[in-house]
C-alpha positions in Angstrom: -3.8 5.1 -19.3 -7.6 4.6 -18.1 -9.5 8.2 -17.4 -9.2 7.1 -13.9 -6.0 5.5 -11.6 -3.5 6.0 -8.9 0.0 7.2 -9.8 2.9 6.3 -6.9 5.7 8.4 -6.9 8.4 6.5 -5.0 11.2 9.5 -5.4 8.5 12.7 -4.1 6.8 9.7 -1.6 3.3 10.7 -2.7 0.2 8.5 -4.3 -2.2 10.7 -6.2 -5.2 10.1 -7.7 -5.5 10.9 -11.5 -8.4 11.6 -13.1 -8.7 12.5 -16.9 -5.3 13.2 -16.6 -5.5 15.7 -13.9 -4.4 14.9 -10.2 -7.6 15.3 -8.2 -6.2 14.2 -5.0 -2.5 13.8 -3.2 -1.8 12.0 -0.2 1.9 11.2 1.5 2.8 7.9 1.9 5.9 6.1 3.0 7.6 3.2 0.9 10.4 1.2 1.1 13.4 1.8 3.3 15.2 -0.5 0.7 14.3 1.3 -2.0 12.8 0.3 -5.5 12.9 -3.6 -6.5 10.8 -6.5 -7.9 12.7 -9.6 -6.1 11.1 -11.7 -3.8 12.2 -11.4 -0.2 13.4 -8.1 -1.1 11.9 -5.9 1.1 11.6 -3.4 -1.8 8.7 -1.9 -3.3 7.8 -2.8 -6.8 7.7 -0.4 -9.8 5.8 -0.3 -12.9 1.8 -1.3 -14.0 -0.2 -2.7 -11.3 -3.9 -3.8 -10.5 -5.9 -3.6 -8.0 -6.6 -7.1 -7.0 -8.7 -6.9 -3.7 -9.8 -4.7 -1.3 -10.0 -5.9 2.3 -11.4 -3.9 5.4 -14.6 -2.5 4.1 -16.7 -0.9 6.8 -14.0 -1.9 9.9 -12.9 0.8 12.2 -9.9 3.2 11.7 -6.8 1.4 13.6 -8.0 -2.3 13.0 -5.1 -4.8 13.0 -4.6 -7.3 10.0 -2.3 -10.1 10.0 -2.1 -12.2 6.7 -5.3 -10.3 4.8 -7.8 -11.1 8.4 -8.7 -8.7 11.2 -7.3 -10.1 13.9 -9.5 -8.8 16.4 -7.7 -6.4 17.9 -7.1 -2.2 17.3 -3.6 -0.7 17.3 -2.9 1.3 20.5 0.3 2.6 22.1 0.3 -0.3 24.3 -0.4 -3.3 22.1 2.2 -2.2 19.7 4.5 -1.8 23.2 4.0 -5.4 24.1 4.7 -6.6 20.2 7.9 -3.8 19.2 8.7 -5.7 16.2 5.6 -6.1 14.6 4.8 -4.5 11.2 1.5 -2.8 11.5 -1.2 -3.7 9.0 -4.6 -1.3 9.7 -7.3 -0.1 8.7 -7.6 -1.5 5.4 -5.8 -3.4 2.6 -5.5 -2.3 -1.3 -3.8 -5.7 -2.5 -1.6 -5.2 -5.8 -0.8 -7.1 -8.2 1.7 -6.5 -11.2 0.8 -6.2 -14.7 4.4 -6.7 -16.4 5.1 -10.3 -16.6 9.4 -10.9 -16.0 9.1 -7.6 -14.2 6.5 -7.3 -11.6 4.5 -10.6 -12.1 5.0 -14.0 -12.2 8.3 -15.8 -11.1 10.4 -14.6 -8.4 8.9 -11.0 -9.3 5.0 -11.3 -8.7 4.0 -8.5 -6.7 0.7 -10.0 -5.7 2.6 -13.4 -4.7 4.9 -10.7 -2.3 1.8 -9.2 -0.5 2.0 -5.7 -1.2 -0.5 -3.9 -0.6 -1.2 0.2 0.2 -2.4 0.2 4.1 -3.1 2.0 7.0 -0.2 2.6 9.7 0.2 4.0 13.2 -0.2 7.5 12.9 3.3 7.5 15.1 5.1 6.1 11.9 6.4 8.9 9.8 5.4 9.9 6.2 7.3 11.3 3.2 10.1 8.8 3.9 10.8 5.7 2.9 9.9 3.8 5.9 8.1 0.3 5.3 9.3 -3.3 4.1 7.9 -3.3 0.7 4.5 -2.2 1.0 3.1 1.3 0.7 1.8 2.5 4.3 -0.4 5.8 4.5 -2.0 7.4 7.2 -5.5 5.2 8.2 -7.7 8.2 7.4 -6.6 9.1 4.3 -6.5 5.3 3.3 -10.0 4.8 4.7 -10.4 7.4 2.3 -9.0 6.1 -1.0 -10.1 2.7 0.2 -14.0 3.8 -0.9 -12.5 5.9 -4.4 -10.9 3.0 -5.5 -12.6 -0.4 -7.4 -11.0 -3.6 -8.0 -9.2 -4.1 -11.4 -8.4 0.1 -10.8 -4.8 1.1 -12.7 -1.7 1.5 -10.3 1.2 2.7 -11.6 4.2 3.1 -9.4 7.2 5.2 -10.6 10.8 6.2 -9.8 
């Protein structure tokens, strides 16, 4: 592995970032309510060697909305996400993946960066430490505001069971 990368534990719910082997930083997030899974339309979160492919978000404010990778103009509060119950929140900002392993997490009906997954912000009313989201990997906004400006584009993700 690279002296520096992120490490997603899907079974302790945590994302830590590893530095020279060392974790230098923890923070709780919440994946999958399905569970692991590579599939297309799964609603699972992927496993195994990952990129960073983009960052998106740079310099907005905590609790901006995203729908398909654009600020929409708007910023999550209780009653905008009370007029729209079934929406899944996208805020803050955006760490796009993409898999490394092609036949297991790229390409084909596998391709994590064809599935949008991406770490992002959440409502801070959504809960942490639980597998809670539809694929992706949702943290609190500060602390992805956080790793959002720690982390580079092409940065090692590796997400484990």
């Amino acid at each position: 592995m690279p002296d520096r990368y992120l490490e997603i534990d899907l079974c302790r719910q945590i994302l830590c970032v590893v530095e020279r082997g060392s974790r230098s930083l923890q923070f709780s997030v919440s994946t999958s309510k399905f569970g692991p899974g590579e599939e297309v339309d799964s609603g699972c979160t992927p496993r195994g060697a990952h990129v960073i492919r983009s960052l998106i978000g740079s310099g907005l404010p905590a609790g901006t909305c995203f729908t398909g990778r654009r600020h929409t103009g708007e910023f999550w509060t209780q009653e905008l996400a009370e007029s729209t119950p079934d929406r899944d929140w996208i805020l803050s900002r955006i760490i796009w993946l993409s898999g490394c392993e092609p036949g297991y997490n790229r390409l084909g009906t596998v391709d994590t960066m064809r599935r949008y997954i991406y770490i992002h912000g959440t409502p801070d009313t959504e809960p942490m430490g639980v597998p809670f989201s539809h694929g992706c990997i949702r943290m609190r906004n500060a602390d992805v505001i956080k790793l959002f400006d720690l982390v580079t584009v092409g940065m090692s993700v590796e997400i484990l069971t």
